[in-house]
N, C-alpha and C positions, 0 to 999 in steps of 0.2 A: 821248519822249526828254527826258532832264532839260537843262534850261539854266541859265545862271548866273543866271537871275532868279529861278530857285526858291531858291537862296541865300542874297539880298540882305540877309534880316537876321540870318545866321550871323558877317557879318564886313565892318569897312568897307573889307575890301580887296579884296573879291570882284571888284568893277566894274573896279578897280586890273588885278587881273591877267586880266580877259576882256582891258583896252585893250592888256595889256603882251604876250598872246600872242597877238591876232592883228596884232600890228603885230613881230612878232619881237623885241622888246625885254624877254626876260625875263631873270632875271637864271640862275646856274647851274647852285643850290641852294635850295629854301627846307624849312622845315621848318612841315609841318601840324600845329598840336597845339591841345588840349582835349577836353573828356570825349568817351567812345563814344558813337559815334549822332548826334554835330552836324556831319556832311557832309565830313569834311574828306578821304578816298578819291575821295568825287565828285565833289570841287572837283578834286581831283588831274587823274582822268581825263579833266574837263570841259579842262581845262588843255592835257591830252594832245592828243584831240581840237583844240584850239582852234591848236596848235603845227603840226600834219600835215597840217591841212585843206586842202584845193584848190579849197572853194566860196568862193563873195563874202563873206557875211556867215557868220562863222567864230564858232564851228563849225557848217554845214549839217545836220552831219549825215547826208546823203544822198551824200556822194561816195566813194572807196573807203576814203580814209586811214581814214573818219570811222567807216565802216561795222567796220573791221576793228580801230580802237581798240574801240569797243565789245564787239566779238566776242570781245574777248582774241585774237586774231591777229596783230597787226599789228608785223612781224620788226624793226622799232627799239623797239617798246614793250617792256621787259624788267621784270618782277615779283621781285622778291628777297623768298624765305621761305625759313626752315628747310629742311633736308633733309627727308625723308620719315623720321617716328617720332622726330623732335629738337624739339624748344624753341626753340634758340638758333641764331641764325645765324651762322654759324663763319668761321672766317677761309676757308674753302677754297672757302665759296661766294662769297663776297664775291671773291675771287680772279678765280676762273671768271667774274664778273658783270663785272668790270672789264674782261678780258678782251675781252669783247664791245664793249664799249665803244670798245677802243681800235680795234676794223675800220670800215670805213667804212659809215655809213646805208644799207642795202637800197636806198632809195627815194629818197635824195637829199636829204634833211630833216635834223629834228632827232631826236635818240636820244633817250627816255626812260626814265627810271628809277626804279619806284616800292618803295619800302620801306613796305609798310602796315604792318609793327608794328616802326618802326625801334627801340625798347627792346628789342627780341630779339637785337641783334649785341653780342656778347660786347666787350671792351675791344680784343684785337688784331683783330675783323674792324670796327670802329669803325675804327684807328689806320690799316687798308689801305686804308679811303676816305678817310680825313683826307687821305691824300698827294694821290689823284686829287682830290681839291675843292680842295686848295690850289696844283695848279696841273690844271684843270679842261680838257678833250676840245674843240673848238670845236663849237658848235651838240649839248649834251648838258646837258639841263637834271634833276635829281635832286631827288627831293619824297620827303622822310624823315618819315614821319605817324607820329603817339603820341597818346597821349593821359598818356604818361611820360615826357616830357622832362626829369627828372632825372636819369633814366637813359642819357642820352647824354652826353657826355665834352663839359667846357664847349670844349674846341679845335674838333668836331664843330660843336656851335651855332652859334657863331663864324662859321664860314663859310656859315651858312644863313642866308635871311630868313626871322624870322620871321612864320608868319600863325596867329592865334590865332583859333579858333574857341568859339562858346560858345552854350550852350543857350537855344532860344527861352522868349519866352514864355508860359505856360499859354493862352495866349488865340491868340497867336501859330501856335505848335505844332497848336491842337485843327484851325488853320482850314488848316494844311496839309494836317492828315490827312484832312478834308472832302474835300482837292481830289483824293489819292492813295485815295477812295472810301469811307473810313468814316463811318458814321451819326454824325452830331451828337455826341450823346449818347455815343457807345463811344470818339471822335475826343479827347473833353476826358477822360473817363476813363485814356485810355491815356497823353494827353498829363500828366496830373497822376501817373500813374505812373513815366514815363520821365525828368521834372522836365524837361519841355521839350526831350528829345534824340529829335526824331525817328527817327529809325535806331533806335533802342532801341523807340520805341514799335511800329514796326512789327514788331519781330519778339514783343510780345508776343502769347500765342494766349489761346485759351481757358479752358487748363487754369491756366496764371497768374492766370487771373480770377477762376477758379474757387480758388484756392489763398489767392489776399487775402482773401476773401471770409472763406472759410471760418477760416484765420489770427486775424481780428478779432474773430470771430467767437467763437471760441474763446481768446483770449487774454481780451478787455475784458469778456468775463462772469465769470472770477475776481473774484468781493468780499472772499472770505474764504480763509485761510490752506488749510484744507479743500479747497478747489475746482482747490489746484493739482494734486494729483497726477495726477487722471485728463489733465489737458493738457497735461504734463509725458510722460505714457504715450502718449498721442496722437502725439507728433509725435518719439518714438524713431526710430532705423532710418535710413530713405532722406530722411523729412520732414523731419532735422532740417538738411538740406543750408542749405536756403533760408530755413527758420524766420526768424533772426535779420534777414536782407538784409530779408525782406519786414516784419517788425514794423519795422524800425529806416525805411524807405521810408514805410510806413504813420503812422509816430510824427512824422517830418518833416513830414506836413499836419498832424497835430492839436496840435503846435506852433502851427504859420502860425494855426489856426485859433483856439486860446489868445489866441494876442498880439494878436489883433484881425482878422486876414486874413478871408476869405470861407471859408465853410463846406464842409469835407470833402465829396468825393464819392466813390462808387465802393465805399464800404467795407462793412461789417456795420454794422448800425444802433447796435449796440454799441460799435463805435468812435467814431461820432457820439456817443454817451450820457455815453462817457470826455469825450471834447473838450465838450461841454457844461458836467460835473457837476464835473471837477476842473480849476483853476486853472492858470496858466500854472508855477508852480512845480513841481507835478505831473506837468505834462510833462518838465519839464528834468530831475527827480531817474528818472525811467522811461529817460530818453536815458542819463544817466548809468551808471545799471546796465547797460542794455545794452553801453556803451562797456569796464566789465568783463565782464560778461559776456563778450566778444570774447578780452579780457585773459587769461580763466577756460581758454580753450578752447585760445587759444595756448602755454599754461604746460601743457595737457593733463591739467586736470579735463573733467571727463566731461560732455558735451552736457548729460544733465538737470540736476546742480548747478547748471551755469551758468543754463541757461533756468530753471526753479526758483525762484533768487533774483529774476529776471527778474517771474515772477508773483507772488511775493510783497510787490517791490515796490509792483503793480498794486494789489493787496488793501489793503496799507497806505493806500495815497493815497484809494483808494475810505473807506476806516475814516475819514477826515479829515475827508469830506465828504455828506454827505445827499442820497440817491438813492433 
């Protein structure tokens, strides 16, 4: 079972809110936000758990409340997502959830209410909770989590606390994943992949590893203008989904590693050769492309053009430098 001390360096309010919910003093809203993958659902639930519990040292864990937060059972814990085959969360659910809210605790507790991608509620199912948060249910506390908090209406925020979560670091990160069972070695890899979001690094598999791999592999061996087309042909069709995310992830370490940082790992030897051979400038004008590149794609020029220019950049930087 996870506890708040797996946490601790997610956020300095973690400890904050284990004291403020087993002592019943929370407050009856906050909002979870920062990137995917740095705990903030878990913190949520841990929270849930830690609000219902009936053991001593909260949350047990072992008692029933605690057993059946976890379960997803537990008839005051209430999940707000989309309908089934929708996106957005609509006013009519948001309705229906408030609903609930307003009968009395099954159990005799407090009601929770979790919004895991509160960016999904449209502007009027936003405005039909704004009413209930501004004048808020007694013992009904709602955890609105994103990782897009722009996207919620600043009157919305307003009545949230905010707790801000943010990614560990690489060293940080590798020695969680040691604890949650992976090898040394696969633990900082994945960790340098997810940039320190565990949640992200654990769902990377194999096939992603096998996709970087091969990615760098085939990008950082372009020298010359020539070389692009066949990788260009390469990564048509379904490859070119992820193409960009995983170069533009992969170009972020061999930046770090330009500007002085510690040395790349995980990649094609190739990638290493680029971050060796070509300069910190090198790097920047290769991000820059990509950044149109991006640009290329949303105006709807065609995946190759855009990746294309992308490798040619590559080739040029190489022509600059002796390899």
């Amino acid at each position: 079972m996870m506890t708040f001390s797996d946490f601790r360096g997610q956020s300095a309010h973690i400890g904050q809110l284990q004291t403020d919910f087993a002592r019943g003093h929370y407050v009856h809203a906050y909002l979870f936000t920062g990137p995917k993958g740095t705990g903030k659902r878990s913190v949520a639930q841990l929270c849930a758990q830690t609000a219902l519990c009936r053991g001593e040292d909260k949350p047990c864990g072992m008692c029933g409340p605690c057993r059946r937060v976890l379960s997803g059972t537990h008839p005051d814990v209430h999940t707000v997502v989309p309908e089934k085959g929708k996106k957005i969360i609509g006013v009519g659910v948001m309705r229906e959830m408030l609903e609930e809210v307003a009968v009395k605790s099954f159990e005799d507790g407090a009601k929770v209410i979790l919004i895991p991608e509160a960016d999904r509620m449209n502007a009027a199912s936003q405005n039909c909770l704004l009413k209930t948060l501004e004048e808020p249910p007694e013992a009904t506390v709602f955890f609105l989590i994103t990782d897009q908090p722009a996207a919620l209406l600043p009157t919305v925020v307003s009545r949230c606390r905010i707790v801000r979560f943010h990614p560990l670091s690489i060293d940080e990160a590798a020695a969680r994943l040691v604890q949650l069972g992976e090898s040394p070695n696969m633990a900082r890899t994945k960790a340098m992949m997810a940039e320190g979001c565990v949640g992200q690094a654990l769902e990377i598999d194999e096939n992603q590893l096998s996709v970087r791999q091969e990615l760098t592999r085939d990008v950082f061996s372009v020298h010359r203008a020539g070389d692009v087309l066949a990788v260009v042909n390469a990564y048509k069709g379904e490859r070119e989904k992820k193409a960009l995310d995983v170069l533009e992830g992969a170009l972020r370490d061999i930046l770090g590693q330009q500007a002085g940082g510690v040395s790349i790992e995980g990649y094609a030897p190739q990638a290493q050769a680029y971050a060796q051979t070509v300069p910190l400038t090198g790097g920047l004008a290769l991000m820059q492309q990509i950044t149109k590149a991006r640009k290329m794609i949303a105006s709807n020029v065609a995946f190759a053009s855009a990746f294309e220019s992308v490798l040619l950049t590559v080739s040029e930087e190489y022509a600059k430098w002796p390899w």
